[in-house]
C-alpha positions as a LaTeX table, in Angstrom:
\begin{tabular}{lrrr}
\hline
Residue & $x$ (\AA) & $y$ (\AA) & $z$ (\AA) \\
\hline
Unk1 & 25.40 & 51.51 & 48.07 \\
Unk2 & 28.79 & 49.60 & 48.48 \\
Unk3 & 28.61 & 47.27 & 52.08 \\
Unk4 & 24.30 & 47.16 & 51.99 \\
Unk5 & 23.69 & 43.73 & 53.05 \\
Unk6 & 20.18 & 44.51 & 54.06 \\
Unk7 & 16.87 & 42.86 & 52.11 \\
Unk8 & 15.01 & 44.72 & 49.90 \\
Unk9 & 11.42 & 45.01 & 50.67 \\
Unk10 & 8.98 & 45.44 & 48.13 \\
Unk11 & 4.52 & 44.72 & 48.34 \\
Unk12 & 2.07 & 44.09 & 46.06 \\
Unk13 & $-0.60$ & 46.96 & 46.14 \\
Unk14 & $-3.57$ & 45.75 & 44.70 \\
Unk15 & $-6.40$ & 48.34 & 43.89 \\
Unk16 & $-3.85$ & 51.42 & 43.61 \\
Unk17 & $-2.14$ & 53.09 & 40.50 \\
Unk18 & 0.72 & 51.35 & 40.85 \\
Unk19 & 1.37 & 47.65 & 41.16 \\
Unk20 & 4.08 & 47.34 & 43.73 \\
Unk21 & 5.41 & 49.41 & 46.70 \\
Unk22 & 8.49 & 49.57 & 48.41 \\
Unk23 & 10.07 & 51.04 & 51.89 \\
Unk24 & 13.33 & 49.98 & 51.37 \\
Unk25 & 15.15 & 53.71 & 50.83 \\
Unk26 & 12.98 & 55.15 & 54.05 \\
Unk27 & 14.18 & 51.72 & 56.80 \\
Unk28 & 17.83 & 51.83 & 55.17 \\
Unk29 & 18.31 & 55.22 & 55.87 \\
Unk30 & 16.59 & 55.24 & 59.37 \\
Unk31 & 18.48 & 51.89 & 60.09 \\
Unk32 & 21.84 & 53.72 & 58.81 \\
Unk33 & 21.31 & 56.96 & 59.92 \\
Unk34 & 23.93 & 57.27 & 62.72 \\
Unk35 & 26.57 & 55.85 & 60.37 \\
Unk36 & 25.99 & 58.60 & 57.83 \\
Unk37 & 23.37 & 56.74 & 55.79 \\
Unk38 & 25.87 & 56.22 & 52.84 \\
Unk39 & 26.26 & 60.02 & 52.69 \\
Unk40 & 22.85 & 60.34 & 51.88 \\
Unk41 & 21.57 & 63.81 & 53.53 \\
Unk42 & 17.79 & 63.32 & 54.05 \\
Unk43 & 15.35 & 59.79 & 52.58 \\
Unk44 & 14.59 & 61.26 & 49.77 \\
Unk45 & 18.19 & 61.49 & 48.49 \\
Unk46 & 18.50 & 58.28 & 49.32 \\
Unk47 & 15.10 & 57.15 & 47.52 \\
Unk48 & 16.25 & 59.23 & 44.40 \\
Unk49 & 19.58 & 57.82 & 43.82 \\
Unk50 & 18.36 & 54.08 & 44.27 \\
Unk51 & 15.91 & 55.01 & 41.46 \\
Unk52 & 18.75 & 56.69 & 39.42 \\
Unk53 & 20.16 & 53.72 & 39.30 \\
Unk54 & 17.71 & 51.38 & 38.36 \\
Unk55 & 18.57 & 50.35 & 34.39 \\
Unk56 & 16.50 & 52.92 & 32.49 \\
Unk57 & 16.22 & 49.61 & 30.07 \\
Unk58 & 14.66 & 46.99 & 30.84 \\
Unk59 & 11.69 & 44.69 & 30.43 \\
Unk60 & 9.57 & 44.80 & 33.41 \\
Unk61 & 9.69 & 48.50 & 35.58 \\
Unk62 & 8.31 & 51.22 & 33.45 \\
Unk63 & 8.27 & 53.77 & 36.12 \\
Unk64 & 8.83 & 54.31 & 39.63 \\
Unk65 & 7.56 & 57.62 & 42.02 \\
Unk66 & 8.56 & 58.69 & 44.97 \\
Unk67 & 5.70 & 58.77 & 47.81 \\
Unk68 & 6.11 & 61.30 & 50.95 \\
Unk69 & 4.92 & 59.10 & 54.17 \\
Unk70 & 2.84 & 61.50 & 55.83 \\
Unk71 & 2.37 & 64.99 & 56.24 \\
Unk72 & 5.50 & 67.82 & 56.70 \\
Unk73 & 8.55 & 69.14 & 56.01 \\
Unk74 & 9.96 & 66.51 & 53.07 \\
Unk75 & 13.55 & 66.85 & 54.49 \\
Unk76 & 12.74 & 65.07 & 58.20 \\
Unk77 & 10.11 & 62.80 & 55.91 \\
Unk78 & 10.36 & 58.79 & 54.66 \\
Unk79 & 9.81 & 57.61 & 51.28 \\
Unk80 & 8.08 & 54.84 & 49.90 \\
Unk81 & 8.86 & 53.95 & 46.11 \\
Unk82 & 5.29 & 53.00 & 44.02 \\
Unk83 & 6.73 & 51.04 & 41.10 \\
Unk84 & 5.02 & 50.52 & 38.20 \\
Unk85 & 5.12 & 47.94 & 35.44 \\
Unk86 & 5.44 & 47.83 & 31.76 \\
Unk87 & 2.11 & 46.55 & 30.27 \\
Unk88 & 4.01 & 43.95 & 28.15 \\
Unk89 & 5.42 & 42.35 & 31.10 \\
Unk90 & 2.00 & 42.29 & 32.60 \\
Unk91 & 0.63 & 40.64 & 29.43 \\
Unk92 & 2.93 & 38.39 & 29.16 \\
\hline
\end{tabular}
């Protein structure tokens, strides 16, 4: 997203399925909502194209899902992005 200056967020989730968790797509579109939120239509959009274009190859993210926050219509909700690691970066 051309002109994001904003920090990327992203937790350590210890005890879930996935090792890290991050908010960033669900506060850049609230935060940039009223500006058009880089086009974006709904958080999820936004979620899925930051996701998109994460290099498909590479040595440490094998995965990452999108998470609804809370309950409701998916449109109107925020995502959070559980991101998972390769096993051989863990190992090593």
């Amino acid at each position: 997203m051309p002109g994001l200056t904003d920090p990327i967020a992203v937790s350590a989730e210890k005890g879930k399925e996935w090792e890290y968790v991050s908010p960033s797509a669900m506060k850049f579109f609230n935060m940039h909502k009223k500006k058009g939120a880089f086009g974006f239509e709904n958080c999820q959009a936004m979620a899925t194209a930051i996701i998109e274009n994460i290099e498909a190859e590479n040595d440490t993210i094998e995965r990452i899902e999108l998470s609804q926050a809370g309950q409701g219509d998916p449109s109107k909700a925020g995502f959070f992005m559980n991101i998972f690691l390769k096993q051989q970066f863990i190992e090593s």
